[in-house]
N, C-alpha and C positions, 0 to 999 in steps of 0.2 A: 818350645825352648824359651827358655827366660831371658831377655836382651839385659844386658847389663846396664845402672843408672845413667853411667858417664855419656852412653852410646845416645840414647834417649836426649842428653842435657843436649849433645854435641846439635842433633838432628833437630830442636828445638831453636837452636839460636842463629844456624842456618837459614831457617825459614823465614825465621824474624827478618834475616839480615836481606833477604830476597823480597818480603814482603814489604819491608822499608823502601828499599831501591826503585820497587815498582812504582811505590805512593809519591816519592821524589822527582822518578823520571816524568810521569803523569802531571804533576806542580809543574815543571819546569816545560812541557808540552803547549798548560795551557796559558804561558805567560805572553804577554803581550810583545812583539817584534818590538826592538828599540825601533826611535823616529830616526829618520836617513837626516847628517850632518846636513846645515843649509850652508852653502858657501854663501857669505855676506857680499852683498855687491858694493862693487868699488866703480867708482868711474876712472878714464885712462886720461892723461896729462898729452895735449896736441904733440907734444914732441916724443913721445913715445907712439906714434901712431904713425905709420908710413900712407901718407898721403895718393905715393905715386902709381900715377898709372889708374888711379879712383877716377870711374865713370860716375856722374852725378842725372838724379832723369827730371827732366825739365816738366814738372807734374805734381802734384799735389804729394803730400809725406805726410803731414800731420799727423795723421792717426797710425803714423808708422814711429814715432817718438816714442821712443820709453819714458812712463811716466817715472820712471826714479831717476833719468836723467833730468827730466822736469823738474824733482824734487830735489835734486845735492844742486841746482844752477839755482833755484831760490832758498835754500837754505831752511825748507819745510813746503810742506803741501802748498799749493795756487790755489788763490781766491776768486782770479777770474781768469777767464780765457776767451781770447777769437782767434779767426782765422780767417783767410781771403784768398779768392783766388783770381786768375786772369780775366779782366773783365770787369769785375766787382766794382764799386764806387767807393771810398774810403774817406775819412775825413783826417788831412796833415793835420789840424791843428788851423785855429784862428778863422775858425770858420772855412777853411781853403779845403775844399774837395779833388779828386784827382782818380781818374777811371787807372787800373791796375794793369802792368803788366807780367803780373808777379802771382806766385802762391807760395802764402805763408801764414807764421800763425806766431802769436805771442802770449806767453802764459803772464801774469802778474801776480806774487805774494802777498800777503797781508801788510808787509813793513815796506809797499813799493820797490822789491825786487823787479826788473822785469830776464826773464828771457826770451828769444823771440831767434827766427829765423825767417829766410821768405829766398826763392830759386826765382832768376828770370824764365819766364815763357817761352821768349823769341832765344832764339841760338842767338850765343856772342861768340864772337871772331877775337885774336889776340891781341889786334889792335884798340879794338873796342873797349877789351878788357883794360890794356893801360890805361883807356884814357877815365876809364870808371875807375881805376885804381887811382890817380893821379889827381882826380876831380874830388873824388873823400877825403882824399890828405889835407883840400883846402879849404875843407870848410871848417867855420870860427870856432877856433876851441880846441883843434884837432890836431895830434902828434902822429905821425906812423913811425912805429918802431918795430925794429928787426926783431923777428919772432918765428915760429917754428912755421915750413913751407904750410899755407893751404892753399892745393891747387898752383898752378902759371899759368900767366903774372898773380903774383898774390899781395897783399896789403895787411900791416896787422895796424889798427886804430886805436888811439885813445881820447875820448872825449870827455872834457870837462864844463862844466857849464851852473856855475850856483850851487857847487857844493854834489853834483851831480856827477859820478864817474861813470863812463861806460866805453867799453871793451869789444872792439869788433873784429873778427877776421873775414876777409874777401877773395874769392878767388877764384878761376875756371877750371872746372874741371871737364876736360872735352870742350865742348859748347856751352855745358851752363856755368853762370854765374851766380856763385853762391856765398850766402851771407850770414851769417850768426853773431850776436849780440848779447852781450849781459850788461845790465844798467844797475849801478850799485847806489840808494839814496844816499842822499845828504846826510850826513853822520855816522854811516855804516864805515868800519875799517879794512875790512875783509877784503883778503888780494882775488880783485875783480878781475887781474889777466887772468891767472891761473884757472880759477872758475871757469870764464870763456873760454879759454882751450878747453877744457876737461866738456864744457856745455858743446861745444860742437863739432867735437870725435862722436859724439851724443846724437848730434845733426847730421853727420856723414854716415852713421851704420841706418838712419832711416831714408837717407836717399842716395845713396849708393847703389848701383845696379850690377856690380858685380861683388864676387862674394866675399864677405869681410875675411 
């Protein structure tokens, strides 16, 4: 029996239409997975940050720091860096040496950024704390001003010195006594509290002992 033209044309464009479909699905098979969205990191502002009830551990962290909190506290990658720990010999400056009871660590930028932190060794007591808190406030240069809790008793610092700002907060958490610092050079405009806060919520998720 003879199939008529139309039947023919019909069952021709069908197959096209299948054989396309196939070649498409197969293209779109071997396409590459898009890349997973990277959420951009932010650092958090000390007053956003609930301090309380933060166990701090009297014990080396440094290599518990996030280097991108290293890097938004100096305002691009560190050119140098140390660390210390309990025990250690260090030199203050002027020659003046001093055996450590501390572990800490300070990164420095190219443009003389510094950030740094450093936890005491030996357990401090409340009292202790005031009188560590009370003894920063007086030294030359130095303002404390009301600023978001870190830690009780706590202390937030500003020190000036030859065009030199820098930016401390103090505090106990438990027994230790913890310190983080950002030093802004001479010339630089850049609000150096803010930084500090933000630099050591920074310092608290790497010595923190309980879970952030």
């Amino acid at each position: 029996m003879r199939i008529p033209a139309r039947f023919l044309l019909v069952a021709g464009v069908l197959t096209a239409v299948a054989v396309g479909g196939g070649v498409l699905a197969l293209g779109r098979a071997d396409e590459p997975a898009p890349a997973p969205v990277q959420t951009p990191f932010s650092t958090t502002p000390l007053s956003g940050y609930d301090t309380a009830g933060v166990a701090v551990t009297r014990g080396p962290f440094c290599d518990r720091v996030d280097g991108r909190q290293v890097s938004a506290a100096l305002g691009g990658h560190p050119a140098a860096s140390s660390t210390w720990q309990n025990g250690d010999t260090i030199d203050l400056g002027n020659g003046v040496q001093d055996v450590t009871d501390e572990f800490g660590c300070r990164w420095t930028g190219g443009d003389g950024t510094v950030a740094q932190a450093w936890v005491f060794a030996t357990p401090v007591g409340a009292n202790q704390a005031q009188r560590l808190a009370r003894a920063a406030a007086k030294a030359p240069g130095c303002t404390a001003a009301a600023g978001p809790p870190f830690g009780s008793p706590t202390v937030a610092l500003t020190c000036t010195k030859d065009g030199v700002v820098s930016t401390s907060y103090r505090g106990l958490f438990g027994d230790a006594w913890l310190v983080c610092e950002v030093v802004r050079p001479a010339g630089a405009t850049w609000d150096v509290t803010d930084r500090a806060g933000r630099w050591c919520v920074g310092v608290l998720d790497a010595t923190r002992t309980t879970p952030g």
